[in-house]
Each structure stands twice: as structure tokens, then as C-alpha cells.
C-alpha positions as CSV (number, residue, x, y, z in Angstrom):
1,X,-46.4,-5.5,64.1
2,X,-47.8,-7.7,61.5
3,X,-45.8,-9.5,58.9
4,X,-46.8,-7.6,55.4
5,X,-49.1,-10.0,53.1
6,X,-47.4,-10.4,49.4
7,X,-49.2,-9.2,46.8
8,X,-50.2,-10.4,43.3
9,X,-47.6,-10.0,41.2
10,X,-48.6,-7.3,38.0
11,X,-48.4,-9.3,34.6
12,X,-45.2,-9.4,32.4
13,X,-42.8,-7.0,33.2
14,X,-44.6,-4.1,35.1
15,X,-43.9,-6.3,38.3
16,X,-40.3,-5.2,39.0
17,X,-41.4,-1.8,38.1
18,X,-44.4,-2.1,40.7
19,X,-41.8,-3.4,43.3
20,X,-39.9,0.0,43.1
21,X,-43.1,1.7,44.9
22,X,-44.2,-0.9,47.1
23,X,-42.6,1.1,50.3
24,X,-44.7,3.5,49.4
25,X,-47.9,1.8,50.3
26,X,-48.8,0.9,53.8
27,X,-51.6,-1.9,52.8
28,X,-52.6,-5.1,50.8
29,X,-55.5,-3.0,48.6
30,X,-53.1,0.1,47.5
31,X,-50.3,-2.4,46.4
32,X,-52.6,-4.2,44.5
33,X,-54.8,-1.5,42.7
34,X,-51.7,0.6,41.9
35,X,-51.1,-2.7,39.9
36,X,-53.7,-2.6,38.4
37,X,-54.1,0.8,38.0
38,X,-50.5,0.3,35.6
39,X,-51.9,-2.8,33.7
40,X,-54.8,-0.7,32.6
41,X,-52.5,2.5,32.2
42,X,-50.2,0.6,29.7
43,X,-52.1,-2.1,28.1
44,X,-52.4,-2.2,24.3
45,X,-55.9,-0.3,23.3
46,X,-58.0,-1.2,20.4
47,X,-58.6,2.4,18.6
48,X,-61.2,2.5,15.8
């Protein structure tokens, strides 16, 4: 078996949050876009 590739870390403090779910995901892509998928999910919005 390979050795599992790290993954960019989220920003701030979503990235021990992220960690939590990381067993969860069986590749590279998924770990990363569910970070990303949080950093847009709970980012500050500009509302007019």
C-alpha cells in the first residue's frame, strides 16, 4: 500500500476541525475539497 500524501492544511483554525474527518476520505482530492468546501462554508460574506 502507498504511504498517504499530506494535504494542505485549511486556513486558521478549521484545520484541526478538518483533521477530525480525514479517515473518512480515502484520497488526496476529497481531503482537500472538503477543505475547501469548509473555508467557503464559513467564511465571512459581504451582504448588501
Amino acid at each position: 500500500m502507498t504511504a498517504r500524501r499530506s494535504c494542505p492544511p485549511a486556513p486558521g483554525p478549521l484545520e484541526d476541525y478538518a483533521l477530525q474527518f480525514d479517515s473518512l476520505f480515502h484520497s488526496l482530492a476529497q481531503r482537500y475539497n472538503f477543505r475547501t468546501y469548509l473555508a467557503g462554508l464559513l467564511a465571512p460574506r459581504d451582504r448588501a
